[in-house]
LUMDOLUM-407029 format. One record per residue (C-alpha): residue number from 0; residue in one letter; x, y, z. Coordinates in steps of 0.5 Angstrom, whole numbers, plus 2048, in hexadecimal, padded with zeros to 3 digits. Example, Ala and Ser with C-alpha at 12.3 -4.5 7.8 and 13.67 -1.06 7.14 Angstrom:
2
+-----+---+-----+-----+-----+
|   k | r |   u |   v |   w |
+-----+---+-----+-----+-----+
|   0 | A | 819 | 7F7 | 810 |
|   1 | S | 81B | 7FE | 80E |
+-----+---+-----+-----+-----+
END
This chain:
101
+-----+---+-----+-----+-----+
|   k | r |   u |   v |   w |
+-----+---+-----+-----+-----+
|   0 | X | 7F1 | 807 | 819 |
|   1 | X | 7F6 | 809 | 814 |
|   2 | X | 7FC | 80E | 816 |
|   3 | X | 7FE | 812 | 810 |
|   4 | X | 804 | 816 | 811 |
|   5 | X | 805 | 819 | 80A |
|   6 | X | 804 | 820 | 809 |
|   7 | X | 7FF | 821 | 802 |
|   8 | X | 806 | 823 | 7FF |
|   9 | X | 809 | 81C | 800 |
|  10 | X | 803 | 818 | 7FD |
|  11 | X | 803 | 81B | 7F7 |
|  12 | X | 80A | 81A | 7F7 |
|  13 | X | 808 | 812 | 7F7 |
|  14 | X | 802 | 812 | 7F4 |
|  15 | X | 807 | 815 | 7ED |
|  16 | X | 80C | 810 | 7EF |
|  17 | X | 806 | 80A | 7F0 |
|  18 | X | 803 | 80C | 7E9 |
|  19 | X | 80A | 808 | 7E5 |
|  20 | X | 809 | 802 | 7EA |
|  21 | X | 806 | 7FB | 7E9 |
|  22 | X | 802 | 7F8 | 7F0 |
|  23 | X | 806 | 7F5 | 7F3 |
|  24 | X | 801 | 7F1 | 7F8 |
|  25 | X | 7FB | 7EE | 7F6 |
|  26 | X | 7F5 | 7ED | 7FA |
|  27 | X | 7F1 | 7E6 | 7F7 |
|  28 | X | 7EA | 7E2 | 7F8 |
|  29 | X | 7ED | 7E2 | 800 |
|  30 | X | 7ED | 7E9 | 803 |
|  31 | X | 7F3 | 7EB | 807 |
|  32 | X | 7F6 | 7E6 | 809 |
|  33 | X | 7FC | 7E5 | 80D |
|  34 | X | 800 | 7E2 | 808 |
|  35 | X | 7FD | 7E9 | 803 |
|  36 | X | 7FF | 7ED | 80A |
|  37 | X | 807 | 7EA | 80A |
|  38 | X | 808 | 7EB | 803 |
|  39 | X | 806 | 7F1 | 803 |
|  40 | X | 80A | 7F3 | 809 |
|  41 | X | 810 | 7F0 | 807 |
|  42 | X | 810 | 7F4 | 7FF |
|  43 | X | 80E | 7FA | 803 |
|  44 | X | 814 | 7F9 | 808 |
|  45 | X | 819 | 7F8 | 802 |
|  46 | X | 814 | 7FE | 7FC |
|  47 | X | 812 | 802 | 802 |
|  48 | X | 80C | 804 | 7FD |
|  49 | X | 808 | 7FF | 7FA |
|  50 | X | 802 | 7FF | 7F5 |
|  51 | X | 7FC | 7FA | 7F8 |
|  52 | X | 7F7 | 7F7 | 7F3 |
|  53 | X | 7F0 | 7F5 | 7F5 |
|  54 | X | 7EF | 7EE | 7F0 |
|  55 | X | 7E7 | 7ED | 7ED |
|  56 | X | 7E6 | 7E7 | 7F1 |
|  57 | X | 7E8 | 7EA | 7F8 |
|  58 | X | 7E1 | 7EA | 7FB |
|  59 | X | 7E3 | 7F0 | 7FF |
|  60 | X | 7E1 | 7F8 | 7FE |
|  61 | X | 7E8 | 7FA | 7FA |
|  62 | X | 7E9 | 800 | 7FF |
|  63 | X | 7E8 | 7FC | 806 |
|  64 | X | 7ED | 7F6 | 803 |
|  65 | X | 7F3 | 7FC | 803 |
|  66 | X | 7F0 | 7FF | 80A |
|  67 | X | 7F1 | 7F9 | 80D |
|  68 | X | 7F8 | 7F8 | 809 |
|  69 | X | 7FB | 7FE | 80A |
|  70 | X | 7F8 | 7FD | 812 |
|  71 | X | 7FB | 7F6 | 812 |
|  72 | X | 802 | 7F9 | 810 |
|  73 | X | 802 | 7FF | 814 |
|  74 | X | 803 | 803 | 80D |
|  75 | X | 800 | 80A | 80B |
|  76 | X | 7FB | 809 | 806 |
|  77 | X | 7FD | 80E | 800 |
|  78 | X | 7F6 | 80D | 7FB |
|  79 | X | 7F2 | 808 | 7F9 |
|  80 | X | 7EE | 809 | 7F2 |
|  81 | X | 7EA | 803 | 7F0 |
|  82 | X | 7EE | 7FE | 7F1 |
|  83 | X | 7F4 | 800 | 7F2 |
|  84 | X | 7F7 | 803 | 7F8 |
|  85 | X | 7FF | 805 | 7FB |
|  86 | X | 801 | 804 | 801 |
|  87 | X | 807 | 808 | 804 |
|  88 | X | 80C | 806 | 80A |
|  89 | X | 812 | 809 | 80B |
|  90 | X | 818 | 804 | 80C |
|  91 | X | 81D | 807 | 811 |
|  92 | X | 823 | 802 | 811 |
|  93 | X | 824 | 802 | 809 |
|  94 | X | 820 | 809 | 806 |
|  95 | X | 81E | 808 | 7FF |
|  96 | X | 819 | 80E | 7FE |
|  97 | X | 81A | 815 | 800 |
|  98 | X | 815 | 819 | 802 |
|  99 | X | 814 | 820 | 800 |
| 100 | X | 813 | 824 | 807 |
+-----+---+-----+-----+-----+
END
């Protein structure tokens, strides 16, 4: 099961600042892989927002990859459209991102 933290208010607050960015990681012909988990959770520790993209030769279901993902990073799931999804972690010792309350 996935935690969601965020309030309606801050999802939209990083859905509008995920709508500039390029994806970050990538999910391939291998799924979620552990390598695809530690790059995530490594650029999510630095971004603390990240855009994941699902690629066409992934034999998985788009929304189940990034489920499974943010579950793996033990990240909020912001959206998911299509291919496309954002996760969210909030970095505590080096903040980068500040949410509206």
């Amino acid at each position: 099961m996935i935690k969601n933290t965020l309030t309606g208010k801050q999802k939209r607050f990083l859905r509008s600042m995920g709508m500039t960015m390029d994806p970050v990681v990538m999910i391939g012909k291998e799924g979620v892989s552990p390598t695809v988990v530690q790059s995530a959770a490594e650029a999510i520790k630095k971004r603390e927002l990240v855009k994941v993209r699902v690629l066409q030769n992934c034999m998985d279901d788009p929304e189940a990859a990034i489920t499974m993902l943010a579950e793996r990073t033990n990240s909020d799931l912001v959206q998911i459209i299509g291919h496309n999804g954002l996760l969210f972690k909030r970095n505590f010792d080096s903040p980068k991102i500040e949410l509206p309350k």
